[in-house]
C-alpha positions, 0 to 999 in steps of 0.5 A, a space after each residue: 475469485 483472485 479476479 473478481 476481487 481484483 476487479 472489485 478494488 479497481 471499481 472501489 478505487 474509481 468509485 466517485 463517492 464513499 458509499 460505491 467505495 464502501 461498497 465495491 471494497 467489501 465485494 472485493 474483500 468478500 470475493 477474496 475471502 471465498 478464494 482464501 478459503 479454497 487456496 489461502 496462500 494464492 497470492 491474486 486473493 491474498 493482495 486484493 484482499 489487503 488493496 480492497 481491506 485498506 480502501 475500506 477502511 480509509 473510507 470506514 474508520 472504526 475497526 481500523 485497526 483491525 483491517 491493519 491487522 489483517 493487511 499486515 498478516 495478509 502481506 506478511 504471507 504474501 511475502 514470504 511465498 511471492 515477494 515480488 508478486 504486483 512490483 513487491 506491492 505488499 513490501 510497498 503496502 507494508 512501508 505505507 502503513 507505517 508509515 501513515 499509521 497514528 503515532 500514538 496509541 493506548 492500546 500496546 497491540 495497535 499498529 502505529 506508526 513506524 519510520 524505521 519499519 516502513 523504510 526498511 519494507 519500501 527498500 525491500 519494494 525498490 529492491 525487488 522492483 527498481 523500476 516500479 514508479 511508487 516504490 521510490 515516491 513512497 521511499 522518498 517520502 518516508 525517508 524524508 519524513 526520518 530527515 534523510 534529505 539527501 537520500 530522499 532526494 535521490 530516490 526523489 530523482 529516481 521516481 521522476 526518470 521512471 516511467 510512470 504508465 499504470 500508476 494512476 490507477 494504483 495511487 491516483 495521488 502521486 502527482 499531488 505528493 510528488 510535488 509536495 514533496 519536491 517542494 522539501 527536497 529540490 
C-alpha cells in the first residue's frame, strides 16, 4: 500500500490540472491509510500520506488546518522511528510548513508560521542528508526570510555545487525559487 500511495502523489504531483490533483492525491491518501491501519508506524505509508495530504490541501484550501495537523503528527512519528527515511524528508516537509504556513491566526490551536521552528527542522534535514539538493534551498530560503543573508548565502552556494537528479519530481519549482532567491542573495 506504501507503494500505491507513493505512486498516487507522483501522479498527483504530475497531474495537469486540480481535479486529477484532488483526485490522485485522495487515492494516495487512502492508499496510505489502509497501510496505516495494518502497520501504523511504516514509514513508505506514513511519508506518502503526509506528501499526497500537503498536494491535497494546496489544491483544496478548507480544512487546511486539519490536513497540518495531521502532516505534522505523521512527521513527528516518522522522525522518531526513521529520520533519515527520503534524505530526512519529514525534517525538510516540517521546516516548509513553517515556514510557509499563515502568520497570523485567531484560533491559538492552528499551525502558523513559524521561522525559528522551520530553521531548526531544515537544519536537521541538511544534517541528516547533506547531500540532498532541497534540503539546502529550502534552508536557504528560511534563513533568509529571519535576515540570516550570510548564512543563506552559503547554503545558497551548497544547493548549487550538489547535484540535482530526481528534484524535479520532488519539487518542481526549484529552478524558479533558486533564482528568486539568488537575486536577494548573490
Amino acid at each position: 500500500m506504501g507503494e500505491a500511495s507513493r505512486h498516487a502523489y507522483l501522479q498527483a504531483r504530475s497531474a495537469p490540472e486540480k481535479k486529477g490533483k484532488l483526485e490522485f492525491s485522495h487515492q494516495g491518501i487512502v492508499y496510505a491509510e489502509k497501510c496505516l491501519k495494518e502497520a501504523p508506524k511504516e514509514a513508505s505509508c506514513l511519508y506518502f500520506q503526509t506528501l499526497n495530504t500537503g498536494v491535497y490541501i494546496q489544491n483544496h484550501i478548507p480544512n487546511y488546518q486539519r490536513g497540518l495537523h495531521q502532516m505534522v503528527a505523521n512527521c513527528d512519528a516518522l522522525n522518531q522511528s526513521q529520520p533519515d527515511f527520503e534524505h530526512a524528508g519529514c525534517y525538510r516537509i516540517l521546516g516548509n510548513i513553517y515556514s510557509q504556513a499563515p502568520s497570523f491566526s485567531l484560533n491559538p490551536k492552528n499551525i502558523t508560521q513559524d521561522l525559528d521552528r522551520s530553521v531548526q527542522n531544515l537544519k536537521e534535514a541538511v544534517k541528516l542528508a547533506p547531500d540532498y539538493a532541497l534540503n539546502r534551498l529550502f534552508l536557504a530560503r528560511s534563513l533568509e526570510q529571519i535576515g540570516e543573508k550570510d548564512a543563506a548565502k552559503s547554503e545558497l552556494q551548497a544547493f548549487d555545487r550538489l547535484d540535482k537528479t530526481g528534484i524535479d519530481q520532488d519539487y518542481p519549482a526549484w529552478k524558479k525559487d533558486r533564482d528568486s532567491l539568488a537575486q536577494k542573495l548573490l
